[in-house]
Backbone as a printed PyTorch tensor [residue, N CA C, xyz], in Angstrom:
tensor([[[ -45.1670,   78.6390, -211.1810],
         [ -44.0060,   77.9980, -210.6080],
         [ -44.1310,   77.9870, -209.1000]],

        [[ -44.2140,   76.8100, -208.5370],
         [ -44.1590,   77.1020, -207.1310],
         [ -42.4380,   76.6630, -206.6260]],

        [[ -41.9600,   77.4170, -206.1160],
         [ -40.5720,   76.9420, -205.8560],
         [ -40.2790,   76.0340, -204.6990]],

        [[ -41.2690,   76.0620, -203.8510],
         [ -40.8880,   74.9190, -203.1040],
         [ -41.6810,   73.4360, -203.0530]],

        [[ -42.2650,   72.8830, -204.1970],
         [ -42.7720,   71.9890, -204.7720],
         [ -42.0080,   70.5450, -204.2720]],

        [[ -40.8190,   70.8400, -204.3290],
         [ -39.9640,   69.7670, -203.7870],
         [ -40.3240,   69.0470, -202.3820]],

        [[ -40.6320,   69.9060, -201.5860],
         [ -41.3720,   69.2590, -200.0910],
         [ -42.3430,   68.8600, -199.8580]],

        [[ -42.6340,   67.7100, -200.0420],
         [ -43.9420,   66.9520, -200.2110],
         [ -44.9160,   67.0850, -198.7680]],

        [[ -43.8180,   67.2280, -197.5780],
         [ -44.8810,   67.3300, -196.3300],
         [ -44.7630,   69.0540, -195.5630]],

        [[ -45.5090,   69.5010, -195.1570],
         [ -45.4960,   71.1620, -194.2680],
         [ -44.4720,   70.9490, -193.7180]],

        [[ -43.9860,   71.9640, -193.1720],
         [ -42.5090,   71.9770, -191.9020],
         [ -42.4940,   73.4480, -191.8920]],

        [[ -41.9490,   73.2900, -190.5250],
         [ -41.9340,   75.1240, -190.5300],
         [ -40.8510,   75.8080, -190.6940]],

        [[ -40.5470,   77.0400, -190.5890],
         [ -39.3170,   77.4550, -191.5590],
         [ -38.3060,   76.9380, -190.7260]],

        [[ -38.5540,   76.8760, -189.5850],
         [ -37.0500,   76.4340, -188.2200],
         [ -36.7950,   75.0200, -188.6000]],

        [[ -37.4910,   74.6210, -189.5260],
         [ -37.2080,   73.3620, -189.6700],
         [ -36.8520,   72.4730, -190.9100]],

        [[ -36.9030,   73.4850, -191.7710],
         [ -36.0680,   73.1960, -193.2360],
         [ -34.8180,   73.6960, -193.0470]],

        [[ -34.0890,   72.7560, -194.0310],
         [ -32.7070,   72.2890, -193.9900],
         [ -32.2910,   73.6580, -194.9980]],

        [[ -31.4440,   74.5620, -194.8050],
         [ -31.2310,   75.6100, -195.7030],
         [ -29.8840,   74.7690, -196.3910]],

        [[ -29.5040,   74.9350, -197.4650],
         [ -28.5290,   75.0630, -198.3300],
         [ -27.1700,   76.4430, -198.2320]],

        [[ -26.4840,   75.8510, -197.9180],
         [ -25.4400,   76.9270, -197.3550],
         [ -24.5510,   77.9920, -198.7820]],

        [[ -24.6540,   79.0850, -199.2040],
         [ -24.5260,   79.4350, -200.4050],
         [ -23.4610,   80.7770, -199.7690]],

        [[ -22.4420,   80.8240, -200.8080],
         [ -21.4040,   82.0920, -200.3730],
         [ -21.6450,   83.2780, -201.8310]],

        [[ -21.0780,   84.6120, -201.5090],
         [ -21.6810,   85.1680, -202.8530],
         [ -20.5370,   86.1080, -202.8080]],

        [[ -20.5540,   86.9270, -203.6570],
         [ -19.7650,   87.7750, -204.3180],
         [ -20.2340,   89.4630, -203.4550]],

        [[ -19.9650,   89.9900, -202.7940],
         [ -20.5440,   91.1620, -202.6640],
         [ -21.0090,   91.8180, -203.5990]],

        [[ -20.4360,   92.4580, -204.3970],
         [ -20.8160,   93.3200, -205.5150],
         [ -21.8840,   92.6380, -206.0450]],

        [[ -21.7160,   91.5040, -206.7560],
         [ -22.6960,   90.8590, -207.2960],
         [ -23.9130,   90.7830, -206.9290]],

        [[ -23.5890,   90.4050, -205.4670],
         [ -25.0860,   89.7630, -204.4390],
         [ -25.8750,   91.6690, -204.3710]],

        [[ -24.8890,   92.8320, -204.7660],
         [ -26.0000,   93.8990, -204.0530],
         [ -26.5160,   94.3000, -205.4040]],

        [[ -25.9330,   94.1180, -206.5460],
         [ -26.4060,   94.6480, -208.2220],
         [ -27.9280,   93.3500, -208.2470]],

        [[ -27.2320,   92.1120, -208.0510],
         [ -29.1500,   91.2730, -207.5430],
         [ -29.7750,   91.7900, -207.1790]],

        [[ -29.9290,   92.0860, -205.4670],
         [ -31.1480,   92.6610, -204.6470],
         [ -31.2480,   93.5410, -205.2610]],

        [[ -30.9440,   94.5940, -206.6300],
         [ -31.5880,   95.6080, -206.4140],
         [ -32.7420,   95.1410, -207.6890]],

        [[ -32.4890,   93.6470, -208.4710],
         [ -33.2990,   93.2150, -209.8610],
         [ -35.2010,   92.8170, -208.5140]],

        [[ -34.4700,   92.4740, -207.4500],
         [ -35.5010,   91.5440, -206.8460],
         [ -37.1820,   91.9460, -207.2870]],

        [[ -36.8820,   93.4520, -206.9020],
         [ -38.2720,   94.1880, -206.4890],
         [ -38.7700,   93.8330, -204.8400]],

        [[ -39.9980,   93.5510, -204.8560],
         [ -40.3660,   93.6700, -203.1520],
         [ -40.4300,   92.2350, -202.7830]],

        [[ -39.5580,   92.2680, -201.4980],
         [ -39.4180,   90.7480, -200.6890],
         [ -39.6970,   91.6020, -199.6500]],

        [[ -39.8320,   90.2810, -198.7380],
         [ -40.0020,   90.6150, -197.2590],
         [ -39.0430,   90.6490, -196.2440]],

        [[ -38.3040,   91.5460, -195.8250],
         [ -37.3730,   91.6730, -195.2160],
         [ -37.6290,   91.1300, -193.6100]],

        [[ -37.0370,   90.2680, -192.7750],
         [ -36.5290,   90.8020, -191.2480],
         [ -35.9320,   90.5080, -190.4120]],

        [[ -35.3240,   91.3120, -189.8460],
         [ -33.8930,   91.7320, -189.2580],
         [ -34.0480,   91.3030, -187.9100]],

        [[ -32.7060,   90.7120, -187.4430],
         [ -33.0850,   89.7340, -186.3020],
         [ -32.5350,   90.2000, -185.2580]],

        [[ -32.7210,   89.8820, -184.0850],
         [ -32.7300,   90.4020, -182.7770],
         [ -30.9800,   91.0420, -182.4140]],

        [[ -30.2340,   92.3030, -182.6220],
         [ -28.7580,   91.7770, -182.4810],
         [ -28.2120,   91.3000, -181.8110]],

        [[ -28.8040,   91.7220, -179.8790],
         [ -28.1050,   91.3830, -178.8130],
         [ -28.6300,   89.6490, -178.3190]],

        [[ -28.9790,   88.7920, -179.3930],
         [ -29.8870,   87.6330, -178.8940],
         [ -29.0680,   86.8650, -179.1410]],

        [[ -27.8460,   86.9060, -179.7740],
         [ -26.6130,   85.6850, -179.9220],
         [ -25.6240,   85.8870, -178.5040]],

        [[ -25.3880,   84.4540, -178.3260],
         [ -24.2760,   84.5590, -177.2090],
         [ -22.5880,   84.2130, -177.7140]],

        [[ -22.5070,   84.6660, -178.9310],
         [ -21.4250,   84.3000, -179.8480],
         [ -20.4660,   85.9610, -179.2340]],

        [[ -19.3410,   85.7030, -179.1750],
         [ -18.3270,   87.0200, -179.5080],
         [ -18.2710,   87.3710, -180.3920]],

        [[ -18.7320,   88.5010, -180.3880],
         [ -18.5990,   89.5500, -182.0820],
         [ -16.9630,   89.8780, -182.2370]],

        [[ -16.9210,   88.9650, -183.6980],
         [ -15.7800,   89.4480, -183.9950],
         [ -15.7380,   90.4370, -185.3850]],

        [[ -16.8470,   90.6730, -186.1380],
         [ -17.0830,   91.2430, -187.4460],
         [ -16.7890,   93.1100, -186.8430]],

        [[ -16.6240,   93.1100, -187.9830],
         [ -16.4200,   95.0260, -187.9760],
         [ -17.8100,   95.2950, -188.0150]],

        [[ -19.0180,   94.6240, -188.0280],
         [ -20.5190,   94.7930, -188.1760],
         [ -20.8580,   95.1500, -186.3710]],

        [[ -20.6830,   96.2580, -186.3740],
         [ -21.2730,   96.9510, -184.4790],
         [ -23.0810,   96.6190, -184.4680]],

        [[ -23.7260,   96.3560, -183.5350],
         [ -24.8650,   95.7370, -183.5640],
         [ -26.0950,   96.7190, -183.8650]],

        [[ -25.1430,   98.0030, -183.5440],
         [ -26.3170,   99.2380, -183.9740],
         [ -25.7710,   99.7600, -185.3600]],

        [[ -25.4040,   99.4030, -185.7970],
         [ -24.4790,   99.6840, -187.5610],
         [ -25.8090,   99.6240, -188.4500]],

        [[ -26.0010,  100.4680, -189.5780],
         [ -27.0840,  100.7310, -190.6220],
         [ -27.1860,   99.1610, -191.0240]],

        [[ -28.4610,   98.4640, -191.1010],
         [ -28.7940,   97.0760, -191.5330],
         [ -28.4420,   96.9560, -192.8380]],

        [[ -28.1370,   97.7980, -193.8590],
         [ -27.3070,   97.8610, -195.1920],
         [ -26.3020,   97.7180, -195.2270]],

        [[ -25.3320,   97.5710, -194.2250],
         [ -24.0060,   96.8700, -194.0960],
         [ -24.2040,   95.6320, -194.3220]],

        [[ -25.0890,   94.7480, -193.3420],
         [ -24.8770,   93.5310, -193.3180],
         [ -24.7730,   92.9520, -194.8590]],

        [[ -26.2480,   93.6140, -195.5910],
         [ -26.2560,   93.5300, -197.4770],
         [ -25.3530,   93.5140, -198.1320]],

        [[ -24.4580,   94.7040, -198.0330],
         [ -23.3050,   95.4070, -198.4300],
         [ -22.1450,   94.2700, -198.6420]],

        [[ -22.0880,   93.7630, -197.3360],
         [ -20.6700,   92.6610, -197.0110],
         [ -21.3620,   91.3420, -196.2780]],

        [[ -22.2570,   90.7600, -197.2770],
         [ -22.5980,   89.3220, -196.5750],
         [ -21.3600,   88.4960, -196.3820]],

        [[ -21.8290,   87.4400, -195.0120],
         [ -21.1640,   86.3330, -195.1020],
         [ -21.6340,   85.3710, -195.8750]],

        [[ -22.1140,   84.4660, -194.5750],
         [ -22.9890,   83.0940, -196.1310],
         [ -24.0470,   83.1200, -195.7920]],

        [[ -24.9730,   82.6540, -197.1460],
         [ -26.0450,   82.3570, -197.1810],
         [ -26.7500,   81.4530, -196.9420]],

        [[ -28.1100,   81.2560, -196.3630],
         [ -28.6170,   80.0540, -196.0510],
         [ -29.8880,   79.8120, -196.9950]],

        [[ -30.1140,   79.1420, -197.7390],
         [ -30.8930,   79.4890, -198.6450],
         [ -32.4910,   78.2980, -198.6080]],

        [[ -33.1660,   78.3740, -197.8900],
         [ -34.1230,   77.1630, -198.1770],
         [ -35.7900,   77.9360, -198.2990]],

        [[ -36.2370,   76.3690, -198.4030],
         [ -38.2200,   76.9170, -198.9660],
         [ -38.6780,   75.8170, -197.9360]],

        [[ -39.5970,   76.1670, -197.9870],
         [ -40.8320,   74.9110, -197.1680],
         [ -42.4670,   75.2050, -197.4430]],

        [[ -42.9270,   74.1240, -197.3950],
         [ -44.2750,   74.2120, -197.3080],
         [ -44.6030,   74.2410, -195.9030]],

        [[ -45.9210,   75.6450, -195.8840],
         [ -45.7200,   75.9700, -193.8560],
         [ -47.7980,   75.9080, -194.5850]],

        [[ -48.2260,   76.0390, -193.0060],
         [ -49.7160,   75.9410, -193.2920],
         [ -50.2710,   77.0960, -194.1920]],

        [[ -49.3100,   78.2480, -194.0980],
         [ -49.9760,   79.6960, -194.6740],
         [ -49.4740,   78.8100, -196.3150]],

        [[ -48.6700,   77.7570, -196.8680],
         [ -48.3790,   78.3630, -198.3600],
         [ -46.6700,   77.9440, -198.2990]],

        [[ -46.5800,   77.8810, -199.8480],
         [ -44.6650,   77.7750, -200.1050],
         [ -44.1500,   78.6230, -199.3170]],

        [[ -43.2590,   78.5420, -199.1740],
         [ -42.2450,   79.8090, -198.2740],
         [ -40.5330,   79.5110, -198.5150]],

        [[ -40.0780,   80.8040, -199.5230],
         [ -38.4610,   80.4870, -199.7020],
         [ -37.9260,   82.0710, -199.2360]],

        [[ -36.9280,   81.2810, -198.7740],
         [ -36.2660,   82.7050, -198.2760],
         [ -34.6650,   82.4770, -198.3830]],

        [[ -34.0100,   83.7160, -197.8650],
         [ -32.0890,   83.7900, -197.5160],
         [ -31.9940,   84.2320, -196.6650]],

        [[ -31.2790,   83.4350, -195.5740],
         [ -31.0880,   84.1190, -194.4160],
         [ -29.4880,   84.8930, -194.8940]],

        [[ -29.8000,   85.8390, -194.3620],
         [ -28.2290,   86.4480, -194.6600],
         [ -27.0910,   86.7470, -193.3040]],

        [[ -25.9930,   86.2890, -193.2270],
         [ -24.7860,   85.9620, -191.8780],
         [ -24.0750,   87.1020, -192.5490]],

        [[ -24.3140,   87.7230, -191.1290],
         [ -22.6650,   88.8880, -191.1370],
         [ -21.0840,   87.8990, -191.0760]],

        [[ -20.1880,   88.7240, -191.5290],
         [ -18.8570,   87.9640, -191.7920],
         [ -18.3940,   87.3950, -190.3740]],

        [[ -19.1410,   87.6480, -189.3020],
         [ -18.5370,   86.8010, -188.2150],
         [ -19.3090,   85.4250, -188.1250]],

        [[ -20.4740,   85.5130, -188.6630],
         [ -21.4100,   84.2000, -188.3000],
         [ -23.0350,   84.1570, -188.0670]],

        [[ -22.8390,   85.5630, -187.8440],
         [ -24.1490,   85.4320, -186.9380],
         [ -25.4680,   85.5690, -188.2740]],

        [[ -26.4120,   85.2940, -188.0030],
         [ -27.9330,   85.7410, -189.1300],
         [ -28.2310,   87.2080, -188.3100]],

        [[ -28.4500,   87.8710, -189.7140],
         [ -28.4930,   89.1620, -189.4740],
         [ -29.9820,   89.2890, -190.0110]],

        [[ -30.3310,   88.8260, -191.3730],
         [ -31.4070,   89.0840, -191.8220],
         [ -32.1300,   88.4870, -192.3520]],

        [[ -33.2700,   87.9000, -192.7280],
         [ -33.9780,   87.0670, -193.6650],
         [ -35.0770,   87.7710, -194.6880]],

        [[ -34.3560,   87.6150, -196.3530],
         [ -35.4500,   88.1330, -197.3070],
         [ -36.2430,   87.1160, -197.5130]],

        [[ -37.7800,   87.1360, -197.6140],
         [ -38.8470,   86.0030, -198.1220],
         [ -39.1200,   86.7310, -199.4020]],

        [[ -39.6050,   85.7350, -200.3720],
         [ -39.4300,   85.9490, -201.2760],
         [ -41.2080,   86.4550, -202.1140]],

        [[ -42.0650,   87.2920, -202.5060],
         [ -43.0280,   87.1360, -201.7990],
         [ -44.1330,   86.9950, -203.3330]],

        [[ -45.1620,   87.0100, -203.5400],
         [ -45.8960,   86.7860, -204.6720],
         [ -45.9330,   88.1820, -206.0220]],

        [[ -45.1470,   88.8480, -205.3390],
         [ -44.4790,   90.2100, -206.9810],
         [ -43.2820,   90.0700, -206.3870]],

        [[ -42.4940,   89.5970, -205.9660],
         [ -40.7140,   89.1290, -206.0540],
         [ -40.4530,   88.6580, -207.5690]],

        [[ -39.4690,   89.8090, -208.1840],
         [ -39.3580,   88.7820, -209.2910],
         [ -38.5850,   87.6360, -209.6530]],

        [[ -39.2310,   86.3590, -209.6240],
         [ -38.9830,   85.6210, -209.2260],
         [ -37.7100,   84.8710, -210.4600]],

        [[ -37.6410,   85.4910, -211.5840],
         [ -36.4820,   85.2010, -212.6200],
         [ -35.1640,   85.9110, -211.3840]],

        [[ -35.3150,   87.0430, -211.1870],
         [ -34.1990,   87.4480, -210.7510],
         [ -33.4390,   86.8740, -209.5460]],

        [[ -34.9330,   86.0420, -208.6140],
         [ -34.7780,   85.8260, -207.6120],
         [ -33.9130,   84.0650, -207.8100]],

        [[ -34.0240,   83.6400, -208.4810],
         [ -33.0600,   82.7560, -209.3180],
         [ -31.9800,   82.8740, -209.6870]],

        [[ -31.7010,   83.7350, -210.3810],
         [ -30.5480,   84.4740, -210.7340],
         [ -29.8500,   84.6020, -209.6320]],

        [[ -30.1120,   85.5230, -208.4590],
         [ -29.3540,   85.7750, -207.3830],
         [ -28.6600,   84.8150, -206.9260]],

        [[ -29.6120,   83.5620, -206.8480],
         [ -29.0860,   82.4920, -206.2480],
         [ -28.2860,   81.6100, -206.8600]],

        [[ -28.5290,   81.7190, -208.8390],
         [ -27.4510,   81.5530, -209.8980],
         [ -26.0100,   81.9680, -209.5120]],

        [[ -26.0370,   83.1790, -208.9820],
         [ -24.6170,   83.9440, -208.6180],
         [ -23.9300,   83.5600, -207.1000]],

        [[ -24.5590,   82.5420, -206.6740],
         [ -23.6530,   81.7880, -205.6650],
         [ -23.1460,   80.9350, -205.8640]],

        [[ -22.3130,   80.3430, -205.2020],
         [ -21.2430,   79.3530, -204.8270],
         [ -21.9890,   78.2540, -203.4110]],

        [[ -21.1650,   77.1980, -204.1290],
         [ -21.8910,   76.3130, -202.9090],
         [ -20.9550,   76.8750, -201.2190]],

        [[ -21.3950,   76.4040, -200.1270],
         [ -20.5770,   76.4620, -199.0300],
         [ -20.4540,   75.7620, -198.2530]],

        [[ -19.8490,   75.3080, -197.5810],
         [ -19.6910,   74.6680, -196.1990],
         [ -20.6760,   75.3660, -195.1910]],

        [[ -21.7490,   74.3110, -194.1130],
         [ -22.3680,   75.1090, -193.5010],
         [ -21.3520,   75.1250, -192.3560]],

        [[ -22.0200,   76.3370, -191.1870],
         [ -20.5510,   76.9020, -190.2110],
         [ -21.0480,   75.2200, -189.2660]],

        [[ -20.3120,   75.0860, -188.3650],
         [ -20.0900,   74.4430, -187.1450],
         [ -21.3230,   74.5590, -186.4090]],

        [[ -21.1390,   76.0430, -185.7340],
         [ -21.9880,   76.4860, -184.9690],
         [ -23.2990,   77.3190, -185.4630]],

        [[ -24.4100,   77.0960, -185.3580],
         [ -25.4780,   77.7630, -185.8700],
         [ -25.9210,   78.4360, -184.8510]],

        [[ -26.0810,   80.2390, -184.7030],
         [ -26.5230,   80.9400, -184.0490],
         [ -28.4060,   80.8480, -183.7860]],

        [[ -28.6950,   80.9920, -183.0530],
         [ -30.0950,   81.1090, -183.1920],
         [ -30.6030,   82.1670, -183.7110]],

        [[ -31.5180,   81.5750, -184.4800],
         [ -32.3300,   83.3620, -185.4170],
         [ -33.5350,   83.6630, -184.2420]],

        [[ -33.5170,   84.9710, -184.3900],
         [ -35.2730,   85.4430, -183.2880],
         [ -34.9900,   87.1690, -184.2940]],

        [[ -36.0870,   87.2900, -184.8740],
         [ -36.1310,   88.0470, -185.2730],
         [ -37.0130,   89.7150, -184.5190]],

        [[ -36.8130,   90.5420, -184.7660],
         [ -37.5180,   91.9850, -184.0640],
         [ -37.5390,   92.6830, -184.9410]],

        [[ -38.0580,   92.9890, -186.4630],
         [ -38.6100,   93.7080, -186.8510],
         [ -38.3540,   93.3800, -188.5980]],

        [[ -39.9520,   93.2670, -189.1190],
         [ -40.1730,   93.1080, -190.2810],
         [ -40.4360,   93.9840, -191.0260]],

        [[ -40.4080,   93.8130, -192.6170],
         [ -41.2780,   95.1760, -193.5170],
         [ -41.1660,   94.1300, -194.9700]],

        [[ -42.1630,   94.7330, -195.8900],
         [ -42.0210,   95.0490, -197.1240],
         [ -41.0170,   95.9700, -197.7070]],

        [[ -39.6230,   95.2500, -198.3800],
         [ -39.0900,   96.7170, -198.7340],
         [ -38.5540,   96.1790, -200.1820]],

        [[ -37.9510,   97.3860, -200.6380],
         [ -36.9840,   97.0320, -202.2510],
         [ -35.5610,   97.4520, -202.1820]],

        [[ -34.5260,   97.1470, -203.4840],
         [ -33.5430,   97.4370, -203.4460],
         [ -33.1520,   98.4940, -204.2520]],

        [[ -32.2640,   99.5220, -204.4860],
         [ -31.8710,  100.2070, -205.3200],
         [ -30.3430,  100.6220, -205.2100]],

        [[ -29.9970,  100.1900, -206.5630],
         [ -28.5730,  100.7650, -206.2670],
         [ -28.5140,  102.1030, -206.9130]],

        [[ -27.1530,  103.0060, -206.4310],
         [ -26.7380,  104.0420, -206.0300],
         [ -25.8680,  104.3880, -206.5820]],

        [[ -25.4130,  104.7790, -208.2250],
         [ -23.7450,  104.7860, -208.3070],
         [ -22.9120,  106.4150, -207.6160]],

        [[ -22.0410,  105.7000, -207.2080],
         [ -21.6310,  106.9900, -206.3380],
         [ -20.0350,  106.9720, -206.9200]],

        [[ -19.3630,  107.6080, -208.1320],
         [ -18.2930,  107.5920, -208.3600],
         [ -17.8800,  106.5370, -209.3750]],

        [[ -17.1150,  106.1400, -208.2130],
         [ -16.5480,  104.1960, -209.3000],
         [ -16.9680,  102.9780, -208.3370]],

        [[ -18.2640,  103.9650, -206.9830],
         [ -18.7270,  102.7880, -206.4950],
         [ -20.3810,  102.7020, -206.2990]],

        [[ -21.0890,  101.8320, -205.8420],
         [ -22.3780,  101.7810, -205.6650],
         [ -22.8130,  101.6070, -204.2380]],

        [[ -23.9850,  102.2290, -204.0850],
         [ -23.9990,  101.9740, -202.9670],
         [ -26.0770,  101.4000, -202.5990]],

        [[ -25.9520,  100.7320, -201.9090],
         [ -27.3170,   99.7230, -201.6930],
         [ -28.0940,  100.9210, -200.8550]],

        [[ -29.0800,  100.9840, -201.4000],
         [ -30.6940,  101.7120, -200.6760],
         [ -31.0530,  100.7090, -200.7430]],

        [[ -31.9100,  100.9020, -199.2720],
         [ -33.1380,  100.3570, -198.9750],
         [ -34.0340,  101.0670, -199.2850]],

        [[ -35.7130,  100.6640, -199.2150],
         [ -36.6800,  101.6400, -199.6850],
         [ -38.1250,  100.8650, -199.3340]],

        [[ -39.1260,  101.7230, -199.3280],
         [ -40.1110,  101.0460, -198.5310],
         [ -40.9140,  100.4180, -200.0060]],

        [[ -41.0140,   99.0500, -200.3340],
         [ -41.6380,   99.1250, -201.5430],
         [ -43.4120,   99.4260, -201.5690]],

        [[ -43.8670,   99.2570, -203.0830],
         [ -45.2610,  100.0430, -202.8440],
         [ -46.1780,   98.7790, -202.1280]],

        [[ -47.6710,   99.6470, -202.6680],
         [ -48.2300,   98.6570, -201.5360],
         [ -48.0430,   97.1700, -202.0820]],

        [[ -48.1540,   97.2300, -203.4900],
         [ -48.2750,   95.9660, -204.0360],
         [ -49.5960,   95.2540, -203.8610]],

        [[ -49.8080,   93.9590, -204.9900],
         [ -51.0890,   93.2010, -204.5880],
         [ -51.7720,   92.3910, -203.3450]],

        [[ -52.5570,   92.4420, -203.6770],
         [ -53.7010,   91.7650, -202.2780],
         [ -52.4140,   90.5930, -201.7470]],

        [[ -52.6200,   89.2200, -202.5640],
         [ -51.8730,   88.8360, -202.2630],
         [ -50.9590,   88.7450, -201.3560]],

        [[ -49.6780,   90.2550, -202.1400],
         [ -48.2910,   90.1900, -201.5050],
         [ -48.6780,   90.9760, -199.8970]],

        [[ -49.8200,   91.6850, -199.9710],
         [ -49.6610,   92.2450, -198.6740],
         [ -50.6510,   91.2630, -197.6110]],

        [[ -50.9620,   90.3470, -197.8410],
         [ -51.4440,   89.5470, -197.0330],
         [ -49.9470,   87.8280, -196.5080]],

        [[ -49.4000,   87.6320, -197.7830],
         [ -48.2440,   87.1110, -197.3840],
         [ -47.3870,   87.4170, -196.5630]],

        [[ -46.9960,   89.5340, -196.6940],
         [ -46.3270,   90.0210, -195.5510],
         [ -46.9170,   89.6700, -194.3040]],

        [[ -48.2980,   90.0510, -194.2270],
         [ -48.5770,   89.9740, -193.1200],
         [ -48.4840,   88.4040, -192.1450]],

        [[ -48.7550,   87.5200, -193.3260],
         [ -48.5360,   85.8340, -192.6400],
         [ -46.7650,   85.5850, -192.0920]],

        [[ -46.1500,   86.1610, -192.9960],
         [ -44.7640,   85.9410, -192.7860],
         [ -44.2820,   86.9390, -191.0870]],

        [[ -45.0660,   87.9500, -191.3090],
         [ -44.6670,   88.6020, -189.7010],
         [ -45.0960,   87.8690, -188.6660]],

        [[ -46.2880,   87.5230, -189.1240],
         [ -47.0130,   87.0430, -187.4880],
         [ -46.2410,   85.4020, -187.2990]],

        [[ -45.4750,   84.6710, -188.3750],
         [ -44.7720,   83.6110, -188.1860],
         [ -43.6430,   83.7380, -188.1550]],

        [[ -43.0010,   85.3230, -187.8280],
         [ -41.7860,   85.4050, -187.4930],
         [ -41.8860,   85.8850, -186.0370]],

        [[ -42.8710,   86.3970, -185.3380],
         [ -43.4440,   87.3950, -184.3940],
         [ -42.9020,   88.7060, -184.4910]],

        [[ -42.7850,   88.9870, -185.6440],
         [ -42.7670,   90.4430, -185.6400],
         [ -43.8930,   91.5240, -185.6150]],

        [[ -43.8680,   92.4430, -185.4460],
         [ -45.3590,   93.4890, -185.9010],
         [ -44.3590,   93.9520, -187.7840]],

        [[ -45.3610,   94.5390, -188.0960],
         [ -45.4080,   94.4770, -189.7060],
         [ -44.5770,   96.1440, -189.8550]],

        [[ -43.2870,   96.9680, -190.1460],
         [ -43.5490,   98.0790, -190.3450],
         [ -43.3340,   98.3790, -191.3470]],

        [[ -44.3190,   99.6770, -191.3970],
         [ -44.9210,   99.9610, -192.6420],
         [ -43.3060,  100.7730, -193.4970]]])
C-alpha cells in the first residue's frame, strides 16, 4: 500500500495541501498508543509570532500537546526520498506543536484508523509557520492511572533498516539532528 499514491508529481512536505481533521482527545491518545514507531518532531516553541493564548506554557511536557490536541493537519506527498504522510498536531490555541511521520513499521491499519476517528474541520485563518528543533523515533503507551489514562512517550526499538534510514531522511528534511 503506498498511501500517498494519489500525487502523481514530487512536492515537498511545505507544500502539500494538509486536510484539516479535529479529534476526540481520549480517542486520538488510546490511537497513538495502536501506532507503534512513527517519527516524531517537535517544533520550534518560541518561533511563532502568534499570542499564546492556550494553557499549553512553551516549556510544558510535549505530552500535553498529545494529551489535548487542537486540529489536525493531515497530508502525504511524494518528496525525492519516497511517499511521505504525516499529522501535524495544533495546540488548542493554534499553533503546530508537533509532526508524527508515519514510517515503514508504523502500523499502518491503525494508522488509518486514527485518522478513521476524526472529524472533518475547518482549516484556521491564520497558519502559523512550522520550523521544527528536534526529532526522534518514538512509540506510544498508555497508562491507566485510576479512572484515567495517561500517554507515555517512549523511545521505540531500533526497528528495520528501512525505518531507520527513513528517520534519518525525514530529519535531515526537517533540519533536525536525529535523537536517539
Amino acid at each position: 500500500m503506498l498511501p500517498c499514491a494519489r500525487h502523481p508529481v514530487a512536492v515537498a512536505p511545505a507544500d502539500a495541501e494538509p486536510r484539516w481533521r479535529s479529534s476526540d482527545p481520549l480517542r486520538f491518545a488510546c490511537d497513538l498508543a495502536t501506532l507503534g514507531p512513527v517519527f516524531c518532531v517537535w517544533t520550534e516553541p518560541y518561533a511563532h509570532p502568534v499570542v499564546r493564548t492556550s494553557a499549553v506554557v512553551p516549556d510544558s511536557p510535549d505530552g500535553l500537546v498529545l494529551a489535548r490536541p487542537g486540529l489536525l493537519a493531515h497530508a502525504c506527498a511524494v518528496t525525492p526520498d519516497g511517499p511521505r504522510e504525516w499529522i501535524t498536531v495544533h495546540d488548542r490555541s493554534g499553533l503546530p506543536r508537533c509532526r508524527l511521520y508515519l514510517l515503514p513499521d508504523t502500523d499502518y491499519l491503525a494508522w488509518d484508523g486514527l485518522l478513521a476517528h476524526t472529524g472533518p474541520a475547518a482549516a484556521p485563518e491564520v497558519r502559523p509557520r512550522w520550523r521544527a528543533r528536534r526529532g526522534r523515533r518514538l512509540r506510544f503507551e498508555v497508562e491507566p492511572i485510576g479512572p484515567c489514562s495517561l500517554v507515555c512517550v517512549r523511545t521505540a526499538a531500533p526497528g528495520c533498516a528501512l525505518s531507520r534510514r527513513t528517520a534519518r531522511e525525514l530529519a535531515r528534511a526537517e533540519g533536525v539532528s536525529l535523537v536517539a
